[in-house]
N, C-alpha and C positions, 0 to 999 in steps of 0.2 A: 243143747250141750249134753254129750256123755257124760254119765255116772260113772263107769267104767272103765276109763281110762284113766291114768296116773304119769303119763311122761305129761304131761300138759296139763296145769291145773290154770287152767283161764279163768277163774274167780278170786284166784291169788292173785294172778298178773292184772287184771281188774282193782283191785282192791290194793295193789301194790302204785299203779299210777294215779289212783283217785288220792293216796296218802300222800305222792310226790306232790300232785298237782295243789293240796291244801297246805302243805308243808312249804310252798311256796307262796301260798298267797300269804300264811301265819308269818314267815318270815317279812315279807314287803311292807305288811302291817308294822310290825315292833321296829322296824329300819324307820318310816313315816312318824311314828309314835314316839320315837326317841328321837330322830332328830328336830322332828316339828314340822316339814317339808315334806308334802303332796312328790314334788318334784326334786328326786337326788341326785338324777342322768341322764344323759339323753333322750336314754331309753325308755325313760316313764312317760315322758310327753314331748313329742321333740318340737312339733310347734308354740305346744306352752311356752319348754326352758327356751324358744328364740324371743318369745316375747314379752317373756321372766330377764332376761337378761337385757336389753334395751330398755324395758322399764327403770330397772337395776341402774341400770346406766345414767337416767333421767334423774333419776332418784337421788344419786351422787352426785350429780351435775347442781342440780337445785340446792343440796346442801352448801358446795362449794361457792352458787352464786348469789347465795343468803348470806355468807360469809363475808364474799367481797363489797356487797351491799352495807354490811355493819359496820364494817370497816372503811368502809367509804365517809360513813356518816360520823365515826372519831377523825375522819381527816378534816372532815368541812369543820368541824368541832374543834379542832386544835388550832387552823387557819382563822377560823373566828372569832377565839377567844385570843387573840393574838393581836386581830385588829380592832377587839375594843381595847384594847391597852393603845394602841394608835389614834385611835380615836379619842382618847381621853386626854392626850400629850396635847392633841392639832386645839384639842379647848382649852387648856393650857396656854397654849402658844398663841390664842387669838385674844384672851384676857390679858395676855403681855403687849400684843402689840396694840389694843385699846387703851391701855393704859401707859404705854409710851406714846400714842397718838396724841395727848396732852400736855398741853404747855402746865397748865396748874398745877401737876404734881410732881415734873421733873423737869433736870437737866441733863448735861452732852454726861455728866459719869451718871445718873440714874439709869439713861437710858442704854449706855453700856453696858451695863450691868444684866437690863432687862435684856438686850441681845447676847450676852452670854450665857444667858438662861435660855435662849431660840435656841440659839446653836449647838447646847444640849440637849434639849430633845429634840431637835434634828437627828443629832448623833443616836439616839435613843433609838430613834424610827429605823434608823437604817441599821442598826444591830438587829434588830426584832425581826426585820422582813430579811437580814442577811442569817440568822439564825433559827428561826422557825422550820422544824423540820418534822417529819414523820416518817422513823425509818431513817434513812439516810437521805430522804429527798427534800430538797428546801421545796418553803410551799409559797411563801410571798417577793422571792426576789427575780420574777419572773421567768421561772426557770420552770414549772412545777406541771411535771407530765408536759413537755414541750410536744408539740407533734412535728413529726418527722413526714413529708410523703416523699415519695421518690420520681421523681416526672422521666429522669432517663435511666428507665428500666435495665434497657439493654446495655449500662457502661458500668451503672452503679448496682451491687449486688446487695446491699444493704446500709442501712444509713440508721444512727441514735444521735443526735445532734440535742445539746443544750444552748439555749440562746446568751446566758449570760446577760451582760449590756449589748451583744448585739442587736440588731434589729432585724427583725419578722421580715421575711419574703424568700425570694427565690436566692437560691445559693448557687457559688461557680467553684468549682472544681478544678485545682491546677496540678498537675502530676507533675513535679519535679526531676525526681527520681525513680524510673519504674523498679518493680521489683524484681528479683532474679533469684532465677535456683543455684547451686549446688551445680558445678557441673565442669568435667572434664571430656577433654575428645582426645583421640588419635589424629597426630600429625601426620605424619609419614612424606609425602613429598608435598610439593604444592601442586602436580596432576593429578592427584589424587588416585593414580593407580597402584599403589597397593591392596588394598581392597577390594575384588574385583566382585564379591557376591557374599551372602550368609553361608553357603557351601565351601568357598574357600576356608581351607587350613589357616590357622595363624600362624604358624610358622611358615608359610608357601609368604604371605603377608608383607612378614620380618621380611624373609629370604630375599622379597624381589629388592629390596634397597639394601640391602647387608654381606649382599654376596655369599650366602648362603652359610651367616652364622651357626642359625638355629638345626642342629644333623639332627640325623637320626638315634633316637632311644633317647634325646634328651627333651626335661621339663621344665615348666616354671608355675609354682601355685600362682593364684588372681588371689589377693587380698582386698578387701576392699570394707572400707571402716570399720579395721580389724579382723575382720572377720573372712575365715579363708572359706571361700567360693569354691572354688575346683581346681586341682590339679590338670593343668594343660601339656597338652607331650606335640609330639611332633605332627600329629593326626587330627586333634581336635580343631574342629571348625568353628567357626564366628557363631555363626545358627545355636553350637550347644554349648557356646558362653554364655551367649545372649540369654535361653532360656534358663542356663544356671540360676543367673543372677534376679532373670525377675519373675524366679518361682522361689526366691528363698528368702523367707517369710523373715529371718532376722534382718531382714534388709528394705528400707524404705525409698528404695533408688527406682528409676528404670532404666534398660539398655537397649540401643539399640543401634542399625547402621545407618545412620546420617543421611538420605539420599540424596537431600537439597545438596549438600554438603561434599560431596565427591566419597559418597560412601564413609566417612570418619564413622569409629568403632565411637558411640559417645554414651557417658552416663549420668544420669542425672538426678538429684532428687527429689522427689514427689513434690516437696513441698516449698514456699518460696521463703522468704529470709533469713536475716544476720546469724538464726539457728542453726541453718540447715548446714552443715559440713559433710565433704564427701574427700575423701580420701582411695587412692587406687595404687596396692602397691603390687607388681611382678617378682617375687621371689626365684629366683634361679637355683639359690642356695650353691654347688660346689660348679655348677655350667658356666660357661662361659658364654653365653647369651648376648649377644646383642643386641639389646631392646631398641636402639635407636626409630626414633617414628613411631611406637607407640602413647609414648606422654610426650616424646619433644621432637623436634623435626630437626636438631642439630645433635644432640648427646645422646650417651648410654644409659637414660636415665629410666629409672627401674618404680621411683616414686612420686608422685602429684596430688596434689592437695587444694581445696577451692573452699571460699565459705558462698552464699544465695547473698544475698542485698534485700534489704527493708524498701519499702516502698517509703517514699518522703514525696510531700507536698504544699502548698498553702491555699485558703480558703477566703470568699469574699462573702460576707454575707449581707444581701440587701444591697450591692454596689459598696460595703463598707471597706474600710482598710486589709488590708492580708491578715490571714491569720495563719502560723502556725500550726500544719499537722506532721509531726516529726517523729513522735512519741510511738509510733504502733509498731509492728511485726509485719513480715510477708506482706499481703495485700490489702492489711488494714492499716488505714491514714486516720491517728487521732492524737487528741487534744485534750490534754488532761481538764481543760476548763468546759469545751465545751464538744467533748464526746467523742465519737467514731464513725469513718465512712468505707466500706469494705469496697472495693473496684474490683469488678469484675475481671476474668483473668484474660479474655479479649480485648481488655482496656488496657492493658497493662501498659501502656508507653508513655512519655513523656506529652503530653497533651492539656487543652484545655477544654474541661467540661462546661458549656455556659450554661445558665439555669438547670441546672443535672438534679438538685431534690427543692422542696420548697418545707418554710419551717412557721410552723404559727405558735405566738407566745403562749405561756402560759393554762395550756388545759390539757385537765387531767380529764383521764378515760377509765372508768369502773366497768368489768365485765359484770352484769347482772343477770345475766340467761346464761341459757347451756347451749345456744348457737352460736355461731360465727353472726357479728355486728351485732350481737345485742348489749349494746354497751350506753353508757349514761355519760355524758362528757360534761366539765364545767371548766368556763376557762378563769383565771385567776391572773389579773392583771401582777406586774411590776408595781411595789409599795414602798417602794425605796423613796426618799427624799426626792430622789432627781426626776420621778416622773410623775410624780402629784405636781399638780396646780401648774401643769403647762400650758403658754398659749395662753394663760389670762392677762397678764399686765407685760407689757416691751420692757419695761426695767428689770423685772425677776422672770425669767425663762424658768423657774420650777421653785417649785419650796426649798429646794438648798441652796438658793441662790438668797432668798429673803433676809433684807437688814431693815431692823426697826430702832438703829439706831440713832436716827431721824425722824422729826413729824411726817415727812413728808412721806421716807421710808416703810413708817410704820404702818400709816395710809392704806400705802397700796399693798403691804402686804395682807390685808386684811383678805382684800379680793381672792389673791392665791390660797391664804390660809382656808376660806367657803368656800372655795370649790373642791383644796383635795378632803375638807372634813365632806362635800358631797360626794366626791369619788372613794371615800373608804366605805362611807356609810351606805352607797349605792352596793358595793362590792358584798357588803356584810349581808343586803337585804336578798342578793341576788341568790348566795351562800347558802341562807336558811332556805328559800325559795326552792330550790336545788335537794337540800337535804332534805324537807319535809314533803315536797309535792313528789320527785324522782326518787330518793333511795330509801326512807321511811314507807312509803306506799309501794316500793318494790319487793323490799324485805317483808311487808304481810302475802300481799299478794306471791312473793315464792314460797313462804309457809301454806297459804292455801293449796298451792300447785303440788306440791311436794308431799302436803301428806294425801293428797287423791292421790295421786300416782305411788305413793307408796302403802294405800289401801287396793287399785289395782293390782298392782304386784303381787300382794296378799293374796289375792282371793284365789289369783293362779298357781303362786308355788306354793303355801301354805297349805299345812294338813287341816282339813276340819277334823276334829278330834275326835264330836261326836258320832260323824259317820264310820270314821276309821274304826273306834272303838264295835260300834256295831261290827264291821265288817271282820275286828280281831275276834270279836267272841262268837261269830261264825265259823271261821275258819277254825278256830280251835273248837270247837266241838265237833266236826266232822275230820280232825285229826284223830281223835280220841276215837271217832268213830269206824274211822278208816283200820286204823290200829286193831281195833279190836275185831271186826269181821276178815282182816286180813289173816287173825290166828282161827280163825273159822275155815275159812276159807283151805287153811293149811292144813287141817283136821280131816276135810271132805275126802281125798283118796284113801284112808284106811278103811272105810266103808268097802272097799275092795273086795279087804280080808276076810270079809265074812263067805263071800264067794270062794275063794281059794280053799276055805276048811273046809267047805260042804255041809 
């Protein structure tokens, strides 16, 4: 390198990129240093931040299915402490009816008495298992996380079904009423030759059945759910109605020309029920237009109005009696007791679904992973009076049937009473069984899972401190460095001058 020269001082321009190039690392450092994060964009690490951010993911997922574990475990909790208060009634009720079982200590009003005291806590039980809830879901009247599967996929688009007192199995699907859009067409003859293409004019349309109402220079706005569409004249074609209308975004209709149909101009809305209203008006305002065959195939009718229809139908569950789905909108059939069934929109007709979903009592599903199917299910029998102690004795069909107003009575209630105090107390052992083997052991084990993966995490996006720090107090002392041989550096050409004076 010249001494000598002075348009080019390359030990500046040197000393000028060694200062950017520190001045850059000094900044990425204190960026690192203050936010705490190795990794702040893409650009720091890009296969790191892809697999900082799936950890991430992992990491959220495990909190979330720690949560629904915990919470799993106040449900078995609540559902449990529920049925020893049942459990404590059914021994109740079994020292009633041993002690109506004897002649020694009673009569026909003692033992009245004692079954008045049954039949209260009966009523008791069946408050308890009709009122036990978590959230808004009852847990003991057989209802509690019902499952739902859908066997015909292709008719039924979704299915939430509560069993109620129905009975568990296969369900049938009756379409009563299919449901229907919103929807007006163009009449115009019954050969349907008005319309002869989307290129056709509307007024050429009009004209062929009007005798040539619609002249020339005259118009009629499209109204349609209030809302004006476009000014039509004597030139506008079907084609840029059509597209008016279903590019105009205040509008949840579609249009178009019919061709099953003999070309009818029709419009319709998106969407299907008792909601959907669709409204179509032709303005002519001071013309004298003949709209006839546009809305009606006899008059000069200018406005037409239509509301869609609700879908209705009834439901059999298990072979049981009909049930009522009346209550829903568009293409959902439901049942305020026991749920909703959505039919698909190639179902839509009056028909019968046979075994279309199938529904099993009673169990609930806790998501405990961060995958699809990692879930812990428990089912939870019906605790209602009517279905404990069935199927033990031909005289009482269930514990709300039981009278121990009798020796004889009182007897056989005994039987019914031990078995549903076995079937509660089965339920309660099954409960804990469930809460301490599956979600207590699942909640530690996603605490272990979650914090390894959220020390992984760490090690990738996280700043180690101590090397950063090293790395800042390099970088700044070879700024400092930089800096100051760059004024060096800027000094070097006056050495020149000494040449120049001689």
């Amino acid at each position: 390198m010249s001494l000598t020269r002075i348009n080019q001082n390359i030990s500046a321009v040197n000393a000028q990129r060694n200062l950017a190039i520190n001045t850059g690392r000094i900044s990425k450092s204190i960026e690192r240093l203050s936010s705490g994060l190795r990794i702040n964009r893409g650009a720091d690490d890009p296969s790191g931040l892809v697999l900082s951010e799936l950890l991430r993911a992992q990491v959220s997922g495990y909190d979330v299915a720690q949560q629904n574990a915990e919470q799993g475990v106040n449900v078995i909790k609540t559902a449990e402490g529920a049925l020893n208060e049942v459990n404590s009634l059914l021994r109740q009720m079994r020292d009633l009816s041993v002690n109506a079982a004897s002649d020694s200590n009673n009569n026909d009003d003692s033992r009245a008495a004692l079954q008045q005291q049954v039949a209260s806590a009966i009523n008791t039980i069946n408050t308890i298992s009709n009122n036990t809830m978590y959230g808004s879901r009852k847990l003991l009247d057989g209802s509690a996380g019902t499952k739902t599967t859908l066997i015909n996929r292709g008719d039924i688009a979704s299915a939430a079904l509560t069993l109620d007192s129905e009975q568990a199995g296969y369900v049938e699907v009756t379409i009563d009423t299919a449901a229907e859009r919103a929807v007006l067409a163009s009449k115009f003859d019954a050969a349907g030759t008005a319309i002869t293409g989307g290129t056709q004019a509307v007024s050429a349309s009009v004209n062929a059945i009007n005798a040539g109402e619609w002249g020339v220079g005259e118009g009629a706005e499209l109204i349609i759910n209030g809302v004006t569409v476009m000014t039509v004249d004597d030139t506008t074609t079907w084609n840029q109605v059509i597209l008016a209308i279903n590019t105009n975004s205040a509008l949840d209709v579609t249009a178009e020309l019919d061709a099953a149909n003999n070309n009818e101009f029709t419009v319709r809305s998106n969407q299907y029920g008792s909601p959907e209203h669709l409204s179509i008006e032709w303005n002519v305002g001071a013309d004298t237009i003949n709209m006839q065959g546009v809305l009606s195939d006899t008059d000069d009718v200018k406005f037409g109005a239509d509301n869609g229809v609700d879908i209705a139908g009834h439901v059999h569950f298990n072979g049981g009696a009909a049930v009522n789905f009346t209550d829903g909108a568009g293409l959902t059939l439901t049942n305020s007791t026991h749920g909703s069934i959505v039919i698909d929109e190639d179902a839509n007709t009056a028909q019968t679904l046979t075994d279309a979903i199938y529904v099993e009592e009673g169990e609930m599903s806790f998501q405990i992973g961060v995958d699809e199917n990692q879930t812990a299910s428990m089912e939870i029998r019906d605790c209602r009076a009517s279905a404990l102690g069935s199927g033990v004795d031909s005289t009482y069909t269930s514990l709300a049937t039981i009278d121990i107003s009798t020796v004889d009575g009182a007897t056989m209630a005994l039987a019914v009473i031990d078995a549903a105090i076995n079937e509660i107390s089965t339920l309660r052992g099954d409960l804990g069984a469930f809460q301490v083997n599956e979600l207590e052991a699942q909640t530690r084990s996603l605490a272990v899972a979650r914090e390894n993966l959220a020390a992984s995490e760490s090690s990738i996006r996280d700043t180690d401190f101590g090397r950063e720090m090293a790395e800042f107090t390099t970088s700044q002392i070879l700024v400092q460095s930089a800096t100051a041989f760059l004024a060096q550096a800027n000094a070097l050409p006056q050495n020149v001058l000494t040449l120049v004076r001689g």
